[in-house]
C-alpha positions as CSV (number, residue, x, y, z in Angstrom):
1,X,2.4,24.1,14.3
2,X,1.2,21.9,17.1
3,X,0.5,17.8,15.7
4,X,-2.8,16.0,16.2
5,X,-2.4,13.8,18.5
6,X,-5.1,10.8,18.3
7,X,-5.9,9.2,21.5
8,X,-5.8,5.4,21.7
9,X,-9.6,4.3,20.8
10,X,-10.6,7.0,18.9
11,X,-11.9,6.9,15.3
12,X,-8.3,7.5,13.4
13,X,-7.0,4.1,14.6
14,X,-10.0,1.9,13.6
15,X,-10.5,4.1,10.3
16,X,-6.7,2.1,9.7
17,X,-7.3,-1.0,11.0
18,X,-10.5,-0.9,8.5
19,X,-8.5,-0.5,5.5
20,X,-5.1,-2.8,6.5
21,X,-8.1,-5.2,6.1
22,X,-8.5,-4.2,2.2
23,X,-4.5,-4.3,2.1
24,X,-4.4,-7.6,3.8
25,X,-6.8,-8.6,0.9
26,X,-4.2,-7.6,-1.6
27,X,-1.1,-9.2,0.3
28,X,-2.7,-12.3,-0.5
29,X,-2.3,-12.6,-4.2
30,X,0.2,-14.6,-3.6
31,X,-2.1,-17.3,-3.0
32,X,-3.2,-17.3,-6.7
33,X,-0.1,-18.9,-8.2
34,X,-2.5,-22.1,-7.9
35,X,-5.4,-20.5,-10.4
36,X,-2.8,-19.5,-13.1
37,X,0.3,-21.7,-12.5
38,X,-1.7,-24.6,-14.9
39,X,-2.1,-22.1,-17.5
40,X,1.4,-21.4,-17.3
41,X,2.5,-24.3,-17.4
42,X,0.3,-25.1,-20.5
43,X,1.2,-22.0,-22.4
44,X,5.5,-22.0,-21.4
45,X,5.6,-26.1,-21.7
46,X,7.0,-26.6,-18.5
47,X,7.6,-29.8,-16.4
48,X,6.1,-30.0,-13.1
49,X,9.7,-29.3,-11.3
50,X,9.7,-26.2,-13.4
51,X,6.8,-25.0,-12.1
52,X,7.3,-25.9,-8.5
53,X,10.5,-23.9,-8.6
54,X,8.1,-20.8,-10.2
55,X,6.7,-21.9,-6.8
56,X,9.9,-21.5,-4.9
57,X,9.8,-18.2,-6.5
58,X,6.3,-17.3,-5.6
59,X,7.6,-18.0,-1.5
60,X,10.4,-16.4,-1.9
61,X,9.2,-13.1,-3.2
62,X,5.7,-13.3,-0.5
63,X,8.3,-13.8,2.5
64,X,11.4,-12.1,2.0
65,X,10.5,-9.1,3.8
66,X,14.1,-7.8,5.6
67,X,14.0,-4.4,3.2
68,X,10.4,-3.6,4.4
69,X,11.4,-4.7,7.9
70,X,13.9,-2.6,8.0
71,X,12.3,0.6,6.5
72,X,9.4,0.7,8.7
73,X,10.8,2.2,11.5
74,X,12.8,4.6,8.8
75,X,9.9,5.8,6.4
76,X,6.0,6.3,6.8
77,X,3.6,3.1,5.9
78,X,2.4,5.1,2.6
79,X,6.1,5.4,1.3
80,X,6.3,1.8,2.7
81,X,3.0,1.0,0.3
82,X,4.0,2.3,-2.6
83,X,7.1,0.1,-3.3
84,X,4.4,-2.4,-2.9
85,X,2.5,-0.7,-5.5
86,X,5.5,-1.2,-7.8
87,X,6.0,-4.8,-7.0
88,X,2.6,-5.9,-8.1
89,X,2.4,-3.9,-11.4
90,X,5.6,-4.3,-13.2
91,X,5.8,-7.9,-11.6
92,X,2.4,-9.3,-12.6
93,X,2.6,-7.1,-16.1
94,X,5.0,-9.6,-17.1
95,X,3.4,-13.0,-16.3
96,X,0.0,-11.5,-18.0
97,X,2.6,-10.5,-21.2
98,X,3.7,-14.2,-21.1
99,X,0.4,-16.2,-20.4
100,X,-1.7,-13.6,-22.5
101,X,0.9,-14.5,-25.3
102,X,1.1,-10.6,-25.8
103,X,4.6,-11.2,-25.7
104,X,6.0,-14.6,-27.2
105,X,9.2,-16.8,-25.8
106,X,9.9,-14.8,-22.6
107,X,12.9,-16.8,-21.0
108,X,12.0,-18.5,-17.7
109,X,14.6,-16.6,-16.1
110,X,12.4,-13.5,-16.7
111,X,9.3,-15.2,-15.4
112,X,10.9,-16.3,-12.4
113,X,12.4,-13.1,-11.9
114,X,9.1,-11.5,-12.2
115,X,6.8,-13.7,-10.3
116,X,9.2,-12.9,-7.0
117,X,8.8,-9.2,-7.6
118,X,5.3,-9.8,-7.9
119,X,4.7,-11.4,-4.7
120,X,6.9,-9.4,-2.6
121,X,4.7,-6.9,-3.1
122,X,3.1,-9.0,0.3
123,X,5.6,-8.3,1.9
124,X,5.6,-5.0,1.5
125,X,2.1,-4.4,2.0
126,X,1.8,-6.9,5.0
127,X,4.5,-5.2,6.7
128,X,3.0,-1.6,6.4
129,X,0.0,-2.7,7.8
130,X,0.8,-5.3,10.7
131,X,3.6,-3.1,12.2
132,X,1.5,0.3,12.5
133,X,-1.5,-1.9,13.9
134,X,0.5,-4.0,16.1
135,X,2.2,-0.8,17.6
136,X,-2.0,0.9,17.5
137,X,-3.5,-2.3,19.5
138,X,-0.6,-2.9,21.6
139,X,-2.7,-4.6,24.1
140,X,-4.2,-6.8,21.5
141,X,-1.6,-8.4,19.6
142,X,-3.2,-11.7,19.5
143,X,-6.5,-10.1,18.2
144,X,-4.9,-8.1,15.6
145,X,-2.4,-10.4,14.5
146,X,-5.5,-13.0,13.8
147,X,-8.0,-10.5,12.1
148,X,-5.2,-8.9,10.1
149,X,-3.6,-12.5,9.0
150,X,-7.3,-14.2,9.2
151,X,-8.0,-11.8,6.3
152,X,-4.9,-12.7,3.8
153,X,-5.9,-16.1,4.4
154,X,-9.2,-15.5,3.4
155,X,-7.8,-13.7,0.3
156,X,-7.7,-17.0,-1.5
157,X,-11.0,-17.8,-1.8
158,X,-11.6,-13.3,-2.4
159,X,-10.0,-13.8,-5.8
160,X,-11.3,-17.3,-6.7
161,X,-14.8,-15.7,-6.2
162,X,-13.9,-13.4,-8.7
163,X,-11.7,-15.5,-10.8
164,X,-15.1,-17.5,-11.1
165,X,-18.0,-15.0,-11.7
166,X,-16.4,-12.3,-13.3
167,X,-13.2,-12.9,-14.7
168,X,-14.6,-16.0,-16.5
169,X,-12.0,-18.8,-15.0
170,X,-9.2,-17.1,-17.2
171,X,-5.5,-16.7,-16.3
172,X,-5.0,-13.7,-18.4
173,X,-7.7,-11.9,-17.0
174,X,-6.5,-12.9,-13.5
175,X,-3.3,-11.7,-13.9
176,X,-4.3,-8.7,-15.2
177,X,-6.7,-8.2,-12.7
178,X,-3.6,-8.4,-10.1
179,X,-1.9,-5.9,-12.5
180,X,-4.1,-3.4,-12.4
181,X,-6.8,-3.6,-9.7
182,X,-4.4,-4.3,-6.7
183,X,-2.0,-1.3,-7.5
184,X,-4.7,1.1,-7.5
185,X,-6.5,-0.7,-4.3
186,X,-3.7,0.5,-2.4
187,X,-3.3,3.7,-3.5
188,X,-6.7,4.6,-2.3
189,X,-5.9,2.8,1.4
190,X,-2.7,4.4,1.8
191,X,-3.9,7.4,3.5
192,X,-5.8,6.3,5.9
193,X,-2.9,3.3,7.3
194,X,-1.1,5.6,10.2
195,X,0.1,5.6,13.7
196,X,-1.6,6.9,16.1
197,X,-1.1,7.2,20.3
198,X,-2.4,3.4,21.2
199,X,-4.6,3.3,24.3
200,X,-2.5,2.9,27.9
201,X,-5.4,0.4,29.4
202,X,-7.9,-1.9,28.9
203,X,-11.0,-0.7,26.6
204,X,-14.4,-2.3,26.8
205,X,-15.3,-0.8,23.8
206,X,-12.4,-1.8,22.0
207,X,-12.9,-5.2,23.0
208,X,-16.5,-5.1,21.4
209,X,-15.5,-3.8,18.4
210,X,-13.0,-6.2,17.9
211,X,-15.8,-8.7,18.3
212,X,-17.7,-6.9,15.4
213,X,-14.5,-7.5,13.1
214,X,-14.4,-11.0,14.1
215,X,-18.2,-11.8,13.7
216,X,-17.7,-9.4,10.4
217,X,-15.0,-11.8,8.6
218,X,-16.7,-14.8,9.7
219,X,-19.8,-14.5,8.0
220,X,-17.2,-13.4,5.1
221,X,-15.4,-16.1,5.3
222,X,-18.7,-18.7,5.9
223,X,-20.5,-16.4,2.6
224,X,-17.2,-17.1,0.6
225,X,-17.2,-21.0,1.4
226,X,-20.8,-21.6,0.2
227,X,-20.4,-19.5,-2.9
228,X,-17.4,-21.6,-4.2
229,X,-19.8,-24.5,-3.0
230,X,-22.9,-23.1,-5.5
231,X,-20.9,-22.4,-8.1
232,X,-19.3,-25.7,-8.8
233,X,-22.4,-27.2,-8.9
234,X,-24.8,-24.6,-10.4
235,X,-24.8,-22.5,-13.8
236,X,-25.2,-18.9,-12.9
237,X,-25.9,-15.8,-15.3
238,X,-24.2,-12.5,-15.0
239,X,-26.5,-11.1,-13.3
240,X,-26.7,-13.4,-10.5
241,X,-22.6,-13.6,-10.6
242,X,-22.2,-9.8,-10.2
243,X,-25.0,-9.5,-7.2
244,X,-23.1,-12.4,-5.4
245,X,-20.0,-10.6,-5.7
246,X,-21.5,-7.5,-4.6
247,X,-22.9,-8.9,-1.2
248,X,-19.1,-10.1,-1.3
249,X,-18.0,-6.6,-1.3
250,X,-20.1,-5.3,1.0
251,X,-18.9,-7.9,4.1
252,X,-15.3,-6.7,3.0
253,X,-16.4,-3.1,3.7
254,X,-18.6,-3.9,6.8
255,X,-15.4,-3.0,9.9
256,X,-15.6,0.4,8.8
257,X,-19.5,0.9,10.4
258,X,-16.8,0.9,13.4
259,X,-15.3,4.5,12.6
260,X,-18.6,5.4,11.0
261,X,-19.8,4.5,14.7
262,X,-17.4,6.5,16.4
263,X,-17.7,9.1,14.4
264,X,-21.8,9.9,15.4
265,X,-20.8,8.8,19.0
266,X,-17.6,9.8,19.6
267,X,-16.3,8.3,23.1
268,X,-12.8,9.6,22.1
269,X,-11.1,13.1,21.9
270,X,-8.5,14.4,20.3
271,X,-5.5,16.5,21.8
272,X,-3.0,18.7,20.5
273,X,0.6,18.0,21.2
274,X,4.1,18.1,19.9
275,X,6.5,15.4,18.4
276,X,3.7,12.9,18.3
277,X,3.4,10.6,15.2
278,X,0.7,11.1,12.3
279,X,0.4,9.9,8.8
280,X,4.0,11.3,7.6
281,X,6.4,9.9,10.3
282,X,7.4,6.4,10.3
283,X,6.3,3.3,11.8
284,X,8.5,3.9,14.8
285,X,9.7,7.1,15.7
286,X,12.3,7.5,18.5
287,X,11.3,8.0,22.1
288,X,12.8,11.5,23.5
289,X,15.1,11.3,26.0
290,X,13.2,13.6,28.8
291,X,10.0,11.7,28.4
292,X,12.2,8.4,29.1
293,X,13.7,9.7,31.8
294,X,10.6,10.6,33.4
295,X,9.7,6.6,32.9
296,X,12.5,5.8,35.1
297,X,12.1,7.7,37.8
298,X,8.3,6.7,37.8
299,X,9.1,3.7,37.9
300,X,12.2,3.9,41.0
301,X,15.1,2.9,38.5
302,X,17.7,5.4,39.6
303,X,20.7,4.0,38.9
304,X,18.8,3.5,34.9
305,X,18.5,7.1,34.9
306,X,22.4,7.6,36.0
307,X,23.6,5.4,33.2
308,X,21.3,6.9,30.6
309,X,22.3,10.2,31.7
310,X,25.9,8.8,30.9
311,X,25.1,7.3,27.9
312,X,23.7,10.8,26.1
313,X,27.1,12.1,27.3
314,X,29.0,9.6,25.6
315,X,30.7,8.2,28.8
316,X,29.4,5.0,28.8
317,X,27.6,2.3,26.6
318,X,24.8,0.2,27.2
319,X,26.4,-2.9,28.4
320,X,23.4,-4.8,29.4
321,X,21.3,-7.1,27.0
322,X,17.6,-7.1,26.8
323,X,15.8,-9.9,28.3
324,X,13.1,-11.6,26.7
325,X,9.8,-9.6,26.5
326,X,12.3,-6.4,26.1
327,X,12.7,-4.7,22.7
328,X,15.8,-6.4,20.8
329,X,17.8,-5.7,17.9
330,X,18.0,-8.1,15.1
331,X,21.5,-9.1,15.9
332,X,20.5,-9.7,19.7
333,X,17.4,-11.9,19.1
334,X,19.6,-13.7,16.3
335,X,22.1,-14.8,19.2
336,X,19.2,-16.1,21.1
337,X,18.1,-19.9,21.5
338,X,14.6,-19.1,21.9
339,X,14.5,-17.1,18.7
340,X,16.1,-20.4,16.4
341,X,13.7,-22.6,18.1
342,X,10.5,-20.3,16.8
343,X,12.3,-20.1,14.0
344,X,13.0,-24.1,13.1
345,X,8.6,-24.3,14.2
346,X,8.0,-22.3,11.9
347,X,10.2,-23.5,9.1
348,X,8.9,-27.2,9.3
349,X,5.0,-26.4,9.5
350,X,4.7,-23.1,7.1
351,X,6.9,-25.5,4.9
352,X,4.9,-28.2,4.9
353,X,1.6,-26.4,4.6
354,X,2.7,-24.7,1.7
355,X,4.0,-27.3,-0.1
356,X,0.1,-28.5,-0.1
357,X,-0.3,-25.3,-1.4
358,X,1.9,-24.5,-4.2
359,X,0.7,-28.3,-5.8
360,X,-2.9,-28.0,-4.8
361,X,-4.1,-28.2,-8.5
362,X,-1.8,-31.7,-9.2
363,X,-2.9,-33.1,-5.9
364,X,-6.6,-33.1,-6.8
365,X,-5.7,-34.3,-10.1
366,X,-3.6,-36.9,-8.5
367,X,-7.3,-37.5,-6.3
368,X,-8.9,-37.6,-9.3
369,X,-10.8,-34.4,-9.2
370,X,-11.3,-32.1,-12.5
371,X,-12.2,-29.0,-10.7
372,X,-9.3,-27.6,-8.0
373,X,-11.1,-24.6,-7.1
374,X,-13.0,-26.1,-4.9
375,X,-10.1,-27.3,-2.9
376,X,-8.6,-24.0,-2.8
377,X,-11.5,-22.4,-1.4
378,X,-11.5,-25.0,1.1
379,X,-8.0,-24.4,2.1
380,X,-8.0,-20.7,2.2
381,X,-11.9,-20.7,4.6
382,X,-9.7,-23.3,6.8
383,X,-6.6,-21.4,6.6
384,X,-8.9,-17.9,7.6
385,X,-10.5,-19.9,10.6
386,X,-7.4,-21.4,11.7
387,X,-5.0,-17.5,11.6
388,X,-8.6,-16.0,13.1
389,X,-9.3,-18.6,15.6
390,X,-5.8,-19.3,17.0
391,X,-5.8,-14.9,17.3
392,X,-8.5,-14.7,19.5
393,X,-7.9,-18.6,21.7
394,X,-4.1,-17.3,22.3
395,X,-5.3,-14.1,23.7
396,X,-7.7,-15.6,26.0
397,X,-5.3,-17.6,27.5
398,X,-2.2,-15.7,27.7
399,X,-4.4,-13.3,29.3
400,X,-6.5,-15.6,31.6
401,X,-3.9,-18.0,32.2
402,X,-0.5,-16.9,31.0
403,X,-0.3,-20.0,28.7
404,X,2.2,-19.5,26.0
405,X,0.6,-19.2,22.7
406,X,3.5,-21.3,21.2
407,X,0.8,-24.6,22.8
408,X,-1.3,-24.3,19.6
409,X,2.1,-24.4,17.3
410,X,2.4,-27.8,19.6
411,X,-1.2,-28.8,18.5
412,X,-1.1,-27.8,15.0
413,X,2.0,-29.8,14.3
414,X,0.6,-32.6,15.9
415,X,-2.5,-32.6,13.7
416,X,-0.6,-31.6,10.7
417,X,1.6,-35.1,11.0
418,X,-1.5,-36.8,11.3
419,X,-3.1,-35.7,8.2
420,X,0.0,-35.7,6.0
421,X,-0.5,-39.4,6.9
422,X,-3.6,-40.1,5.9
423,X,-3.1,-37.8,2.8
424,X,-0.1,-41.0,2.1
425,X,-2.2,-43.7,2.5
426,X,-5.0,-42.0,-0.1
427,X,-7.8,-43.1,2.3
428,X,-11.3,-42.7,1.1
429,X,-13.1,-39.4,1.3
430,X,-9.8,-38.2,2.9
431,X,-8.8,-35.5,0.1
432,X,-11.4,-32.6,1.4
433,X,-11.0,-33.6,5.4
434,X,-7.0,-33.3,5.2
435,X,-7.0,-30.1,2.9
436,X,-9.2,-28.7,5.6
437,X,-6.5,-29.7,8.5
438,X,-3.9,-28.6,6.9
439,X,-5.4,-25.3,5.8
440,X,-6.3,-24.9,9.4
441,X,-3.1,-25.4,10.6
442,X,-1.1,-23.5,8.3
443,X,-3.2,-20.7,9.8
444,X,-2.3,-21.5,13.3
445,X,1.1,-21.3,12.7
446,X,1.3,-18.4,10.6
447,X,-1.0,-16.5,13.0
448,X,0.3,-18.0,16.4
449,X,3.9,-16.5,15.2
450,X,3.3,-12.9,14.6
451,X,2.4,-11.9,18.5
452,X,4.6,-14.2,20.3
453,X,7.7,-12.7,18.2
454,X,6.4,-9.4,19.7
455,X,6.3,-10.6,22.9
456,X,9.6,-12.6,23.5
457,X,11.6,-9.8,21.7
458,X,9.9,-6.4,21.7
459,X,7.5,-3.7,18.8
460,X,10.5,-1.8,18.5
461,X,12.2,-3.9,15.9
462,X,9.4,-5.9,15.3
463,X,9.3,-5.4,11.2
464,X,12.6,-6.7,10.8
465,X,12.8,-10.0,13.1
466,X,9.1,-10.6,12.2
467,X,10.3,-10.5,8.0
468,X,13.4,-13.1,9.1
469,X,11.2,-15.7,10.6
470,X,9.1,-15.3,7.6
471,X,12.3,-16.8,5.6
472,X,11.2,-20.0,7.1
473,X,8.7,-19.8,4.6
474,X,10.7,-19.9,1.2
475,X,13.3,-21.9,3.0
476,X,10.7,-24.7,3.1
477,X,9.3,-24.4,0.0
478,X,12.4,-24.6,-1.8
479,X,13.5,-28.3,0.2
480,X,10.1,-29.4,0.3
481,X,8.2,-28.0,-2.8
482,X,10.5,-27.2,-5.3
483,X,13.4,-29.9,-4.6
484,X,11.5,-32.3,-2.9
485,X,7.8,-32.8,-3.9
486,X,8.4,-31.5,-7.6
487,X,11.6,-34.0,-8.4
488,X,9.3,-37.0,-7.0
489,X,6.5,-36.1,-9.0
490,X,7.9,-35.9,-12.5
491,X,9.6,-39.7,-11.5
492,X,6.7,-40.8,-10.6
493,X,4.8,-39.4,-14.2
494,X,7.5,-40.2,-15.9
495,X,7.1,-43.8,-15.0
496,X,3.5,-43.5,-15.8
497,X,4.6,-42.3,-19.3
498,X,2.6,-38.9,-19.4
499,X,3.7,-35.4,-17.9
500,X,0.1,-35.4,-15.7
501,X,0.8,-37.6,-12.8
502,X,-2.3,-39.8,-11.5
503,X,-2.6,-41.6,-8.5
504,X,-1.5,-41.8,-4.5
505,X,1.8,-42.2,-5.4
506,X,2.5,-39.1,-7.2
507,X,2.8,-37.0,-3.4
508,X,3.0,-40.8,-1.2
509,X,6.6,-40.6,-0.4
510,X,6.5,-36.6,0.0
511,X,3.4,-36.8,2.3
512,X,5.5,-39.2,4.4
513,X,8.4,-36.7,4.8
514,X,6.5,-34.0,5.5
515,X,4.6,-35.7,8.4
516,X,8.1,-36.7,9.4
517,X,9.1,-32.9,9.4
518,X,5.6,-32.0,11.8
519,X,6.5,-34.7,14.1
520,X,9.7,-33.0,14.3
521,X,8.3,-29.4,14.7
522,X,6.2,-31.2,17.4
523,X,9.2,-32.1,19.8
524,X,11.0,-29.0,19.3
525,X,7.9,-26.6,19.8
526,X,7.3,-28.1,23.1
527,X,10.9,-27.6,24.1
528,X,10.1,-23.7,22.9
529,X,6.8,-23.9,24.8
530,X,9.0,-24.6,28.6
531,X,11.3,-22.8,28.0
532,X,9.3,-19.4,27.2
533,X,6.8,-20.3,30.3
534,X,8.3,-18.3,32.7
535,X,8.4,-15.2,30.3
536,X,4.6,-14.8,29.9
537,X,3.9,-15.3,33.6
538,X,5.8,-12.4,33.5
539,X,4.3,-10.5,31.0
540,X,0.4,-11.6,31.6
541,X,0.9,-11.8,35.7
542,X,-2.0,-10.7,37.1
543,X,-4.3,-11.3,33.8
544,X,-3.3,-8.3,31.5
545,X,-0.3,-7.4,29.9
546,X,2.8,-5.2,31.4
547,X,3.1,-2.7,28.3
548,X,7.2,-2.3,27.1
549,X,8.1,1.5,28.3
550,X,9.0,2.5,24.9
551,X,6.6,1.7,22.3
552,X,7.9,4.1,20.0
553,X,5.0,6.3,19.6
């Protein structure tokens, strides 16, 4: 029986890209650890290096995303989903058995064990989604990569809403919110995340719609900021509470009046054909050998097609390694110089911005602020704008201009050192303005990384070299959260005689290193930024993109 075969553009893709969104909203529980990590804290009697290493943990699980990597070009994004599933339920069951007191003296072992499991159910989930859309919207990488990481960023201040209005502020019922709710969340989107034939040219229409999505999660993101705002200052009822969560979810659902759209006014068509990928293939299926071939000689590469010819008869080996903006293996990029260099970028500004995260809730403390909700909803709008905004600037310019995107890693390390300094030297007023940077930032980076991985090394075995640079991630929290900012703290409360540390001094000296570590990421991100020049004039000559022959589709 012949396979549907889903032209690029038509409804299917968008009908996917519609729900990643929800799953993107999922992958970010792993920004809650600030909302409950107090009550756990309170409830285990931990010290604050204990809970920065629950932290560690919390960075670890999110980012460690080789096993996902690796099976999404062996298994279809459902299967891919629902180990995800798993994750989230059995690893969040435990931390609401410990902080509900359900269950009594679990060792911390356990609840470290279980908090990883928990948030690598990101990982799971992000990498489902991101790969099949990346390989969908090939010619929009930038675009994608922003809207899909704008919305896990924006996932913070999703659950705070509800952690607020209906959940009632309480740990246990946040936890087993993420127990429950998220799980069956992704069930229902599985179905509809699959890969479909991605369009061989520009779209005008596309490019609208993506402008929908955009303008969509910004007045999400704008709505959720307010919110937090009224909420902190004003008394609401129920009633009230549940209606401003239910404008909430109706932004959240607003991309799919794409497909909707589509679907009255279809400007696509649909095909039938054999071999092509639907919803139960893999992420990446192998290209066939004759329709390769057919590439070559399209394209004048003889002597390609001789040695190819060779290679299926076993006579020869491919001796030749890819160049960069080719499709490499991970053991080929990991022999690259480029590859170490985004890495190391990455490493010292993800690190640094999440060590603001994982101790948002001492540092306004610290500030002197009783409510840190606030601040998180700050950081997560900022962190949205910044992974959304740096999507859509990047993909102007590599397309109008050929500038690397690896220019705003140079500006958001630049920036980040800056505010780490002021965050030292506790200057008045400065606690909401640097949160705001930083959040910003931290977007940037995380955003900026996802596409230009794709572009110096390939889609092919994107999943698995996009998961190791994500190690940068836990890597950083671990030296500067958990080692780092939590051993300084608990000297500096200590000395203060209490196991609540108040005052600039309780993050000075780590605010110092960490600025230290941007101004690091600075120099080394504009030695990446020369040395990768040369490879987007190449790929963006002449304003649009040269798409890879073998996409995988």
């Amino acid at each position: 029986m012949a396979n549907i075969v889903v032209k690029g553009g038509s409804r299917p893709p968008w009908v996917g890209l519609a729900a990643a969104l929800w799953v993107e909203i999922a992958a970010g529980n792993a920004y809650n650890f600030p909302l409950y990590s107090p009550a756990l804290k309170s409830v285990m009697g931990f010290n604050q290096q204990q809970l920065t290493m629950l932290g560690v943990a919390n960075d670890i699980g999110e980012n460690v995303g080789l096993l996902p990597g690796i099976a999404c070009n062996k298994f279809p994004p459902w299967a891919i989903l629902s180990v995800g599933v798993l994750a989230c339920f059995l690893g969040y069951g435990v931390l609401w058995l410990a902080v509900s007191q359900t269950v009594n003296n679990l060792p911390y072992w356990l609840l470290w064990l279980a908090l990883l499991i928990a948030t690598n159910s990101n990982a799971w989930f992000g990498t489902a989604v991101l790969v099949t859309n990346m390989r969908n919207f090939p010619l929009s990488r930038g675009t994608v990569s922003g809207i899909l990481k704008g919305y896990a960023g924006i996932s913070a201040a999703v659950y705070t809403l509800v952690y607020s209005l209906v959940l009632d502020g309480s740990a246990s019922n946040l936890l087993l919110f993420l127990t429950l709710a998220i799980p069956i969340l992704c069930l229902a989107m599985m179905y509809f995340i699959r890969p479909c034939t991605p369009a061989s040219g520009d779209d005008s229409s596309e490019h609208a719609h993506f402008l929908f999505t955009q303008a969509a999660v910004i007045l999400l993101a704008i709505y959720l900021l307010v919110t937090a705002i009224i909420i902190t200052v004003v008394s609401l009822s129920d009633a009230v509470s549940y209606i401003l969560v239910a404008i909430m979810v109706i932004f959240l659902i607003s991309p799919l009046a794409i497909p909707v759209k589509m679907s009255i006014f279809p400007s696509g068509h649909l095909v039938l054909g054999e071999g092509e990928t639907t919803s139960t293939d893999p992420l990446l299926t192998p290209s066939s050998s004759a329709a390769y071939l057919e590439t070559l000689y399209e394209n004048g590469d003889a002597s390609d097609v001789e040695i190819l010819l060779a290679m299926g008869e076993g006579a020869v080996k491919k001796k030749r390694r890819p160049k960069r903006g080719e499709d490499f293996r991970m053991h080929e990029a990991l022999i690259k110089a480029d590859f170490w260099l985004l890495w190391v970028v990455y490493f010292l500004g993800i690190g640094s911005g999440v060590t603001v995260l994982n101790n948002l809730a001492q540092i306004g403390v610290a500030f002197g602020l009783e409510d840190t909700t606030i601040l998180l909803a700050l950081f997560s709008f900022c962190n949205f704008a910044g992974r959304i905004g740096s999507g859509a600037v990047s993909e102007h310019f590599v397309r109008s201009r050929a500038i690397p995107r690896t220019v705003l890693m140079t500006c958001a390390h630049i920036i980040m050192s800056v505010a780490f300094v002021l965050f030292a030297f506790a200057i008045d007023g400065i606690l909401y303005t640097a949160t705001a940077l930083l959040g910003i930032c931290y977007g940037i980076l995380y955003a900026v990384m996802v596409p230009t991985a794709s572009e110096l090394f390939g889609l092919r075995h994107f999943g698995v070299i996009y998961n190791c640079l994500l190690l940068g991630n836990p890597v950083g929290a671990l030296l500067f959260s958990g080692i780092l900012a939590g051993y300084i703290y608990d000297a500096e409360a200590a000395r203060q005689g209490s196991s609540t540390c108040v005052g600039p001094d309780c993050f000075k000296v780590t605010f110092l290193a960490l600025a230290g570590c941007c101004g690091l990421g600075t120099i080394m991100s504009i030695i990446l930024t020369v040395r990768i020049w040369p490879v987007y004039e190449m790929l963006y000559s002449g304003g649009s993109y040269n798409l890879p022959r073998n996409l995988g589709h």
